[in-house]
C-alpha positions as CSV (number, residue, x, y, z in Angstrom):
1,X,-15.7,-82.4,-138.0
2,X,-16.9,-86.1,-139.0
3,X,-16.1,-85.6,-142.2
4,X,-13.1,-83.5,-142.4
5,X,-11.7,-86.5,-140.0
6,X,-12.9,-89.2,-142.3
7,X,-10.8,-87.5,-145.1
8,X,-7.9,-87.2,-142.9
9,X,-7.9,-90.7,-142.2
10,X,-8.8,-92.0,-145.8
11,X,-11.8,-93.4,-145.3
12,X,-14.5,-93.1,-147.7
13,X,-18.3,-93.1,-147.4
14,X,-21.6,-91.9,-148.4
15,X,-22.9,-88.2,-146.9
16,X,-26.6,-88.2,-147.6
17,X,-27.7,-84.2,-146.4
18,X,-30.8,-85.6,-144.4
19,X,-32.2,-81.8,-144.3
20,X,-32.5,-81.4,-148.0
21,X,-33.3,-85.1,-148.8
22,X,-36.3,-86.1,-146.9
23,X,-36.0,-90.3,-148.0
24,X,-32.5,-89.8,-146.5
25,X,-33.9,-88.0,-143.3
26,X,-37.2,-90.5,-143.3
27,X,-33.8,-93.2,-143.6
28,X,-31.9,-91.9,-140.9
29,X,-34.8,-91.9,-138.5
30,X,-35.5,-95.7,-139.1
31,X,-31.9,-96.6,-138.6
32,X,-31.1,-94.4,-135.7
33,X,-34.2,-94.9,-133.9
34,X,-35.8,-92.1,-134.1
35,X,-32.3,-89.6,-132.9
36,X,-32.1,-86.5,-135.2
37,X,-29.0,-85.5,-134.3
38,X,-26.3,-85.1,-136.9
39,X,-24.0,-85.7,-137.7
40,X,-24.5,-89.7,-137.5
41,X,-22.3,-92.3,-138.2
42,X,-23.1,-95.9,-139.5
43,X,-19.9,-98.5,-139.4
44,X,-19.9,-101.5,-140.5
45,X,-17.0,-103.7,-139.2
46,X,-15.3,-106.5,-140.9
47,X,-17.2,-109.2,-138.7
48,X,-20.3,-107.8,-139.8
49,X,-21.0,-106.0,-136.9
50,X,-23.0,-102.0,-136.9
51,X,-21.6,-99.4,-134.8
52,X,-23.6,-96.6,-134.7
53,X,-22.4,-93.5,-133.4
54,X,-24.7,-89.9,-132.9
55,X,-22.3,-87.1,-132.6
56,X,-18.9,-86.6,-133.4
57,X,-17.1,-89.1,-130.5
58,X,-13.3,-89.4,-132.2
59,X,-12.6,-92.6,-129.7
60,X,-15.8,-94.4,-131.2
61,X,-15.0,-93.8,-134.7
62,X,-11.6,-94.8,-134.3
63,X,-12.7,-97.7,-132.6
64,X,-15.2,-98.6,-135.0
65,X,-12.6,-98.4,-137.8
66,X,-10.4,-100.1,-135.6
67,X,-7.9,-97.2,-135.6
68,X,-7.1,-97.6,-132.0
């Protein structure tokens, strides 16, 4: 759903498949602390500030992309 919204919106990024890439799971682990759920979501805002989001939460990523 992530992704087929990301599309829809125009929005590119970077998928990394963190069940057949284990340096992109051992990645995701670090960076999420420790949460294994997927999908998850790293944005990076124009003031420099991360917005990390576990699960697909369509108000978060649109906030996060400032779409709302």
């Amino acid at each position: 759903m992530l992704k087929g919204y990301l599309v829809e919106k125009g929005v590119s990024f970077a998928e990394r498949l963190t069940d057949a890439d284990p340096l992109a799971h051992e990645e995701m682990l670090k960076v999420s602390d420790g949460a294994m759920g997927v999908p998850f979501a790293v944005f990076e805002k124009d003031d420099g500030t991360v917005v990390k989001i576990l699960g697909f939460d369509k108000e978060k990523v649109d906030a996060a992309l400032g779409l709302s």
